[in-house]
N, C-alpha and C positions, 0 to 999 in steps of 0.2 A: 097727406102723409103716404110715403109707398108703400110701406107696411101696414097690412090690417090686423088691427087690436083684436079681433076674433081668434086669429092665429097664434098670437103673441097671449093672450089669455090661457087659449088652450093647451100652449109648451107649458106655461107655467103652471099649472093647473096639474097638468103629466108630473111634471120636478116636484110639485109636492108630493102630489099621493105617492111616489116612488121612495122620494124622500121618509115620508112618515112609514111606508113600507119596511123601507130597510130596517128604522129607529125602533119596530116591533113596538109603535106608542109610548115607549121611554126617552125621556131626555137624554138630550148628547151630553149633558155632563153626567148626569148618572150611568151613564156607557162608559163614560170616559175614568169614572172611579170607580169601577165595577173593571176596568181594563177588557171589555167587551164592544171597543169599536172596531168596524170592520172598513177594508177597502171598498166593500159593495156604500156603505154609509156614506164616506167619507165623498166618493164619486158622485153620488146622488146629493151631498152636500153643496158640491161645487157646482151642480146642476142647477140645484133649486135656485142658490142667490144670483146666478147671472139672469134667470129670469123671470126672478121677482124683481132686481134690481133693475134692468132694461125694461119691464113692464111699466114699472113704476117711471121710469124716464118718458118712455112712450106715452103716459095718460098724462105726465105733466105739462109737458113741451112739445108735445104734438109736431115731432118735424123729425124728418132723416137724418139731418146733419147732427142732432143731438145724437142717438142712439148710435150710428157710426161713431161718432167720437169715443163714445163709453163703451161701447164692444174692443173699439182700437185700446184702450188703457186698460180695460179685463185681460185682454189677449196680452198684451204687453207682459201684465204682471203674473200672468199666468204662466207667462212662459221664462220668465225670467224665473220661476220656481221651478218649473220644470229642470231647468238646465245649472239650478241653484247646485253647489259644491256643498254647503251649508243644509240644506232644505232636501235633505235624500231622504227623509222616516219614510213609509210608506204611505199614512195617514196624508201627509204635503201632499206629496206625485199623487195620489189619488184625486186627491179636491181639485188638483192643478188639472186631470184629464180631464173630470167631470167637467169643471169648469169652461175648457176647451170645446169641446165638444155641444155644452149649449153654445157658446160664441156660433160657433161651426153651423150652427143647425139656422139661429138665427140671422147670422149672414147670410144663409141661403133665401131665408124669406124674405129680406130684403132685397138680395139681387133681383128674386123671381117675381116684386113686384112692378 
């Protein structure tokens, strides 16, 4: 595999505690009916699942051409919110950066592998 799991632990690992950072320890639904979610949450939302969900690819299936494929369908749909005409709240375009920007970050470790 070109990518080392050490790495890819480590992002994810970051995406949470930032994640649970932002959440101040409360659930996202009781932020969410409390009307106390923010764009710092929502971006660290879309952090955490690309790299939990790509970690989780990576422990499964052990191989590059899995995790490129599923970064390629993240980014896809990431970006199709992005540029969504429908999907403008602020809460969307936030998870959509975050979400980006893990892709972004572990593409990098895999090219540099």
């Amino acid at each position: 595999m070109a990518i080392q799991l050490e790495q890819l632990q480590h992002l994810a690992r970051q995406a949470e505690e930032q994640f649970n950072s932002s959440s101040y320890g409360q659930s996202v639904c009781h932020l969410h009916k409390q009307g106390q979610v923010s764009n710092r949450l929502k971006f660290c939302e879309g952090r955490d699942f690309v790299a939990r969900k790509i970690l989780k690819i990576a422990q499964k299936h052990n191989d590059i051409e899995s995790i490129e494929k599923a970064l390629a369908d993240l980014e896809r749909k990431n970006t199709a919110i992005k540029e969504s005409l429908v999907l403008t709240s602020p809460d969307w375009q936030s998870y959509a950066e975050g979400a980006l920007s893990m892709i972004k970050e572990i593409t990098s470790l895999v090219n540099r592998s």
